[in-house]
C-alpha positions as CSV (number, residue, x, y, z in Angstrom):
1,X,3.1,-0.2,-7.9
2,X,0.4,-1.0,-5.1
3,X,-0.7,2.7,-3.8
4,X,1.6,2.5,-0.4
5,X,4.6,1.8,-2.7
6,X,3.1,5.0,-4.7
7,X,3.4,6.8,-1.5
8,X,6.8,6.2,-0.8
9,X,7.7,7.0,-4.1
10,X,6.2,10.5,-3.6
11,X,7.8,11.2,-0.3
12,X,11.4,10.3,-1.7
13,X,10.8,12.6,-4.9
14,X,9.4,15.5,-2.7
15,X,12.2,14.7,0.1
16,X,15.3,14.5,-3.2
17,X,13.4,17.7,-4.2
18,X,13.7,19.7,-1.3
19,X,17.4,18.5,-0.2
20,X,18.4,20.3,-3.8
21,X,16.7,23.5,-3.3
22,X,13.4,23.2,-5.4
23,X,11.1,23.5,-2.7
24,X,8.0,24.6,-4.7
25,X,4.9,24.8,-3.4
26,X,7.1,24.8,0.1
27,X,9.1,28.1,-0.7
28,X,9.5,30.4,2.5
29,X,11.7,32.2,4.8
30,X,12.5,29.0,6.6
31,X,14.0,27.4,2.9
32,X,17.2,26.8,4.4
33,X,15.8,24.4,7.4
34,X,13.2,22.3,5.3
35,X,16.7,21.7,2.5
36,X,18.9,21.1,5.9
37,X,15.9,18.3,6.6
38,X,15.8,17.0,3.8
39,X,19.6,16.4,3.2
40,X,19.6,15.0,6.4
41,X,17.2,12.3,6.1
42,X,18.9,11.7,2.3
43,X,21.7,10.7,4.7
44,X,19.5,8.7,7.1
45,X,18.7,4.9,7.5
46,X,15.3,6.0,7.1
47,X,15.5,6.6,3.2
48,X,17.6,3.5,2.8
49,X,14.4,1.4,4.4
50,X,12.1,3.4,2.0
51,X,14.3,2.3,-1.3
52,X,14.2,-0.8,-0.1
53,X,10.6,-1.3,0.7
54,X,9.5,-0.1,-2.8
55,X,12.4,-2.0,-4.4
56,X,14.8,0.3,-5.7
57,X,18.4,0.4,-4.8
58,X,19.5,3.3,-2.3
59,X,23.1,3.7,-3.8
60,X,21.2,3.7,-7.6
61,X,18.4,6.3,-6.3
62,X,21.6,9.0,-5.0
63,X,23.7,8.3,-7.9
64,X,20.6,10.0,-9.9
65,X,20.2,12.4,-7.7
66,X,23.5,14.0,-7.5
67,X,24.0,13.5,-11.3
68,X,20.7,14.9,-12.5
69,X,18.7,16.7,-10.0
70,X,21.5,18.3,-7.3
71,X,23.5,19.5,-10.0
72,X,20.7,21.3,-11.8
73,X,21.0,19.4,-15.5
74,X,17.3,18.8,-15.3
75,X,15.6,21.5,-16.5
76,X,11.6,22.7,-16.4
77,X,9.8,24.1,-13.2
78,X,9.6,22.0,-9.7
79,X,6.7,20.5,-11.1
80,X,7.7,19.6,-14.6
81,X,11.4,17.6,-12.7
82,X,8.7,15.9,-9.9
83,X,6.7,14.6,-12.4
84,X,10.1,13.2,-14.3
85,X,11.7,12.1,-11.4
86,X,9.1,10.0,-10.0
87,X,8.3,8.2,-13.7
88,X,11.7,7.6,-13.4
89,X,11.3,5.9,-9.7
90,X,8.0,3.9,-11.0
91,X,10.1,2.8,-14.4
92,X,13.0,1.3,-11.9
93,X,10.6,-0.2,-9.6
94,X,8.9,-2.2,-12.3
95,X,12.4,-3.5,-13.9
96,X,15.7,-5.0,-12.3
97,X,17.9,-2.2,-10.8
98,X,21.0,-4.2,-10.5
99,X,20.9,-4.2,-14.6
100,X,22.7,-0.9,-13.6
101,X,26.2,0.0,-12.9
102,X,26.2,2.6,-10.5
């Protein structure tokens, strides 16, 4: 991945992060606003660009989301499912997503 791709990578893992309710190291009083946020640009055309951009499916990226991380079947700390979640995002990026039935 070229280091902008990178990037974008990070901001969807930290953004899919903080829409579920792990928002470690950004845990405070105002939780519920940044997860609000967060859900909201899930929902926006603005996440659909990003997938795009670095080559992974939008539709593909959710269905892992909601399967995996919303529903709490990863387990480890914040950092541990960050770490997973984006090797996961690289791995996709670097093979053909519509191998996948979503």
């Amino acid at each position: 991945m070229k280091p902008e791709e990178l990037l974008w990578a990070n901001v969807l893992v930290r953004n899919l992060l903080d829409a579920s309710g792990l928002t470690y190291p950004n845990y405070d009083e105002a939780d519920w606003k940044l997860i609000n946020n967060a859900n909201a640009w899930i929902r926006s055309s603005n996440f659909i660009v990003i997938c795009e951009y670095i080559g992974i499916e939008p539709s593909f990226l959710k269905t892992i989301y909601h399967e995996k991380i919303k529903d709490k079947k990863i387990k480890g700390t914040t950092d541990q499912i960050y770490k997973s979640f984006l090797t996961q995002i690289t791995r996709l990026r670097t093979t053909d997503t519509h191998i996948f039935n979503v």
